[in-house]
NULO-443015 format. One line per field, with one value per residue (C-alpha): residue in three letters; chain; x negated, y, z negated. Coordinates in nm, 4 decimals. Each point is the difference from the previous one (the first is absolute). Example, Ala and Ser with C-alpha at 12.3 -4.5 7.8 and 13.67 -1.06 7.14 Angstrom:
<recs>
res <- (ala|ser)
chain <- (A|A)
c1 <- (-1.2300|-0.1370)
c2 <- (-0.4500|0.3440)
c3 <- (-0.7800|0.0660)
</recs>
This chain:
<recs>
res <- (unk|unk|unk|unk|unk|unk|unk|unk|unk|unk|unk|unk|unk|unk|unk|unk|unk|unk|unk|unk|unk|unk|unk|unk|unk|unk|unk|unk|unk|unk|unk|unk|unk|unk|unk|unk|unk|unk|unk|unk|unk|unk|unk|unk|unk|unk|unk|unk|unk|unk|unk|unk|unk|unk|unk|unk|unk|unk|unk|unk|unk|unk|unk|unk|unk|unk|unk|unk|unk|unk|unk|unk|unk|unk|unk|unk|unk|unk|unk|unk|unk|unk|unk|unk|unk|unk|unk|unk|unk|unk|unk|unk|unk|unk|unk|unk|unk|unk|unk|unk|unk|unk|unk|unk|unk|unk|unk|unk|unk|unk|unk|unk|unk|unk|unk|unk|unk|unk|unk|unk|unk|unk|unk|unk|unk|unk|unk|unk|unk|unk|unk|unk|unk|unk|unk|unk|unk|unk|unk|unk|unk|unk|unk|unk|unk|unk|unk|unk|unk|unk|unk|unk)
chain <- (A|A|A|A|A|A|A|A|A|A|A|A|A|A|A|A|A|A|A|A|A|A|A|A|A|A|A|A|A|A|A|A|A|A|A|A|A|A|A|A|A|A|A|A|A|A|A|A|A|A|A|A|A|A|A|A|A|A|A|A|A|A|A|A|A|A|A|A|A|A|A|A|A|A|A|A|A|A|A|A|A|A|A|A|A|A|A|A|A|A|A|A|A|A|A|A|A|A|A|A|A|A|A|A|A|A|A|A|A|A|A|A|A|A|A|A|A|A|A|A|A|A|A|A|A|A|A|A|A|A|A|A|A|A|A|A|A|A|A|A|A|A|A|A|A|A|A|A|A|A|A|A)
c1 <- (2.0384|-0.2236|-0.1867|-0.0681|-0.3349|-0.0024|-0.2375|-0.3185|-0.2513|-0.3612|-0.2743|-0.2692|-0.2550|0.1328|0.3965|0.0800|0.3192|0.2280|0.3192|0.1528|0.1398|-0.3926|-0.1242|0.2284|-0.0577|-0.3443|0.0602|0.2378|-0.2820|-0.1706|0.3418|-0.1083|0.2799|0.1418|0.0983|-0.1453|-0.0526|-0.3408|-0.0843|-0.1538|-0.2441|-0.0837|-0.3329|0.1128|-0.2659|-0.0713|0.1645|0.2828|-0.1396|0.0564|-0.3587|0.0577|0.2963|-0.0242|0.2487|0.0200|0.1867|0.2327|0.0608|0.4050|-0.0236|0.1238|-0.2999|-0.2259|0.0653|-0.1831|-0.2969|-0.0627|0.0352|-0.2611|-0.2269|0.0180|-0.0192|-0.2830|-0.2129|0.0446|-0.1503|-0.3252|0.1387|0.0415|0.1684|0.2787|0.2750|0.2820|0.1856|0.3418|0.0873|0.2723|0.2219|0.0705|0.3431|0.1170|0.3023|0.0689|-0.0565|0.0502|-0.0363|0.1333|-0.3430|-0.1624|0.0947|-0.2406|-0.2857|0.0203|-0.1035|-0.2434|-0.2180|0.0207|-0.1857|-0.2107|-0.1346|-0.0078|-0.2374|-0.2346|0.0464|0.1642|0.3854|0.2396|0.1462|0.3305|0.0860|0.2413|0.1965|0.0653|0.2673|0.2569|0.2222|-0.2410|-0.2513|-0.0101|-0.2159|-0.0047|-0.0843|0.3284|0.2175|-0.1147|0.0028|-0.3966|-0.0576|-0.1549|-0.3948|-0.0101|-0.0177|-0.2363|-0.3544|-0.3317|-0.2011|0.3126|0.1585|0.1186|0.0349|0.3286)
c2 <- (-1.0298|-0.3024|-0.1462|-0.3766|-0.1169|-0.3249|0.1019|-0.1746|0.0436|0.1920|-0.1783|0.2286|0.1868|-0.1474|0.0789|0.3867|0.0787|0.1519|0.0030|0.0490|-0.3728|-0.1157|0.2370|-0.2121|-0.2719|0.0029|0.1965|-0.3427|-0.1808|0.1995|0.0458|-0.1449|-0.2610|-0.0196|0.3538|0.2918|0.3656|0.0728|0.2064|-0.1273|0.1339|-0.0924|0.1880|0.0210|0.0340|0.2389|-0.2785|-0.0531|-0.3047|-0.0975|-0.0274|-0.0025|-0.0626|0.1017|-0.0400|0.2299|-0.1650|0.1575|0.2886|0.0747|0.3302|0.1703|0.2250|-0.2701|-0.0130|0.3762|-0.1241|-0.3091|0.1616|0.2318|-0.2491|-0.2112|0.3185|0.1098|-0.3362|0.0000|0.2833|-0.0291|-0.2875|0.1177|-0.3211|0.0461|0.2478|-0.1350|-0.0304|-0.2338|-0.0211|-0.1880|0.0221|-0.3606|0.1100|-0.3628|0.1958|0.3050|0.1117|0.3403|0.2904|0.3186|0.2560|-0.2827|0.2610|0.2522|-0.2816|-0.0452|0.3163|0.0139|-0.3222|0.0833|0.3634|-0.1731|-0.2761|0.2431|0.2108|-0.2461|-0.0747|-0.2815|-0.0674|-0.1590|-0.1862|-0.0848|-0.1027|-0.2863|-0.0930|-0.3708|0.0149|-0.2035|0.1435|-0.1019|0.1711|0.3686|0.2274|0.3345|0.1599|-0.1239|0.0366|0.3753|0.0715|0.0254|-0.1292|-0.3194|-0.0238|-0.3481|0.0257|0.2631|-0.1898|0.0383|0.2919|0.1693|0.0184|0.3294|0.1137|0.2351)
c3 <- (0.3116|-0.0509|0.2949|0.0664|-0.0474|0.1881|0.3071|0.0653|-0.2437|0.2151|-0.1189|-0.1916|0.2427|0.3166|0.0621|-0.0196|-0.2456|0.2825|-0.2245|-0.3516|0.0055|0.0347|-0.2708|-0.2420|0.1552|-0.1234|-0.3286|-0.0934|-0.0001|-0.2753|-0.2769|-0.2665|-0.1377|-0.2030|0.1309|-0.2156|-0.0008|0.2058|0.2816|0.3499|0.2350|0.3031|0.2095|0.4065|0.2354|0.3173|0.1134|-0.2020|-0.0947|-0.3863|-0.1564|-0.3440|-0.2601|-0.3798|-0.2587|-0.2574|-0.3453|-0.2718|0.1888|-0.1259|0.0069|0.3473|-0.0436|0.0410|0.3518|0.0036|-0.1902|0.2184|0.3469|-0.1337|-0.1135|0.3065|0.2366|-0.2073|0.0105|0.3769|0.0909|0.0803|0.2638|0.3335|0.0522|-0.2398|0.1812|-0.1934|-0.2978|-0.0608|-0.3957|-0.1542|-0.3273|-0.1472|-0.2405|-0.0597|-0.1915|0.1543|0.3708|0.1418|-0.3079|-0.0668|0.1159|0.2698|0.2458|-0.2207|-0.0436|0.3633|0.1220|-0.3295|0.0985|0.3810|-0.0566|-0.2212|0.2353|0.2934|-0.2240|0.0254|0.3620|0.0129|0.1423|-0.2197|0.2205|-0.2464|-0.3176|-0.0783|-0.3170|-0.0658|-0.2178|-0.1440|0.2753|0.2645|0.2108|0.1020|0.1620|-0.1665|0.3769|0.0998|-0.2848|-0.0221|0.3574|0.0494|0.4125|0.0049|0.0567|0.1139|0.3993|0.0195|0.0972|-0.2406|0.1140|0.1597|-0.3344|-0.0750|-0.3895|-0.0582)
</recs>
């Protein structure tokens, strides 16, 4: 089902990200356009504050959503700052695949392996915006407060 992402946009460091709509809110602001395939990150917080927002280009390949969570997860850990994770799929011509459900559950063990909590992973797609958490039934992480976080 895709969700809306008109919600008010947190500001960097200062507003925590309480809800899926202001995840994408922000992530927006970072698609590249004219639309292509690339992967974004964004770092959370023990606050849930955003902190930092890389985009990753060229990355077509579903798996590449596997091999960026890693990376990110892995270049945060030695930050005891950085608590979470939120990636998104750019797919300007496709949206939800056959095997996301698989990838899901591949690139959340992997960033909990380094410690971190993926918090959810969107595809902006030419069918609009979904969260993978909700589409495949995963409960959502967004109203559970920094520290209090619980991985599962």
């Amino acid at each position: 089902m895709p969700i809306s992402s008109s919600a008010h946009v947190p500001r960097a460091g200062i507003d925590p990200i309480v809800s899926a709509a202001e995840a994408l809110a922000v992530l927006h602001l970072s698609v590249t356009l004219p639309c292509r395939n690339e992967t974004l990150a964004m770092f959370l917080d023990v606050n849930d504050c955003g902190t930092v927002l890389v985009n990753v280009a060229d990355t077509g390949d579903p798996l590449h959503i596997v091999e960026v969570g890693e990376t990110m997860a892995i270049a945060a850990t030695n930050s005891a700052e950085i608590t979470g994770l939120v990636l998104a799929s750019v797919r300007p011509y496709h949206g939800l695949l056959p095997g996301d459900d698989e990838l899901l559950l591949h690139v959340n063990d992997v960033v909990s392996e380094c410690g971190m909590l993926l918090m959810d992973w969107f595809v902006i797609g030419a069918d609009g915006d979904h969260s993978l958490f909700h589409e495949f039934g995963i409960p959502a992480r967004w109203t559970a407060p920094g520290p209090a976080r619980v991985q599962t």
